[in-house]
N, C-alpha and C positions, 0 to 999 in steps of 0.2 A: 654797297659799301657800308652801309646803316646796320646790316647785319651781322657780317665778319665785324665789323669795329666794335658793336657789343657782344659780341661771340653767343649770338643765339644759331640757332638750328634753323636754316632757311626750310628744310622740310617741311616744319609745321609753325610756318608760319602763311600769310596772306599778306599780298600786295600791299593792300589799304594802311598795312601796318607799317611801313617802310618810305610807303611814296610820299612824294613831296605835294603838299598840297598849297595853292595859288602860288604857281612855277612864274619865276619871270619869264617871260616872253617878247620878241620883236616882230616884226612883221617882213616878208620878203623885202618890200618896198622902200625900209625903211634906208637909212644911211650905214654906210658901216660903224662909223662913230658912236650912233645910237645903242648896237650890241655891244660894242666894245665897252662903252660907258656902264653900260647894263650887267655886265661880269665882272667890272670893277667893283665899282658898288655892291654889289650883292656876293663878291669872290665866288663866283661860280667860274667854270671850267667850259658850262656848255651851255647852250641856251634854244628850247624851242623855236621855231621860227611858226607862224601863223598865218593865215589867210584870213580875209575881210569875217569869216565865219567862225574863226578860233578854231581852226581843223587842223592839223599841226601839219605841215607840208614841207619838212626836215626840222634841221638841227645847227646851230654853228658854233665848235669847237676852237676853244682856243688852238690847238694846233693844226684844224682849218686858216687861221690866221694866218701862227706861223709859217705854212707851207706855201702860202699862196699871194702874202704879202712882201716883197721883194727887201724889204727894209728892215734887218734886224736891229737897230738900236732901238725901233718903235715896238718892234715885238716884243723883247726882252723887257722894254716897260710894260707892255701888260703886261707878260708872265708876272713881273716883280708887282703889280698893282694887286691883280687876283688875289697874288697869295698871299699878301699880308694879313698879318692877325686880325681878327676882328676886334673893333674898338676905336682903329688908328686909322686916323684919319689921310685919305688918299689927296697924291697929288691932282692939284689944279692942272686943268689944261687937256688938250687932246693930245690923246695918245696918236692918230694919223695925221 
């Protein structure tokens, strides 16, 4: 995304130049509250998931959520939480 939005030549360029470096992360184990909070805050979309060794052992997608969370009033508030601009301060409270 980082490439297309400055419209450089993904050809020639390299990884390191693009990637995101100290990614948020959760942990399998964790709550789902926890990711969910975690993309709020940070307005990401998706988030690593990690093993006791930082080995990355997937990913959870805000539309993992939605698909898999029974409750769209709560979904639709993350969606609406993620996307806000940055700057503006996010609602209190748990989104589940």
């Amino acid at each position: 995304m980082k490439v297309v939005a400055d419209a450089r030549d993904a050809r020639r360029m390299r990884v390191q130049e693009v990637m995101t470096r100290d990614p948020v992360t959760c942990r399998a184990d964790n709550d789902l509250q926890v990711a969910l909070d975690a993309m709020a805050d940070h307005q990401v979309r998706r988030i690593p998931v990690v093993d006791d060794k930082n080995q990355i052992v997937g990913i959870i997608s805000q539309s993992d959520v939605a698909t898999r969370v029974s409750e769209p009033a709560k979904t639709a508030e993350l969606v609406k939480e993620i996307s806000k601009s940055r700057g503006k301060s996010l609602a209190a409270g748990p989104l589940l």
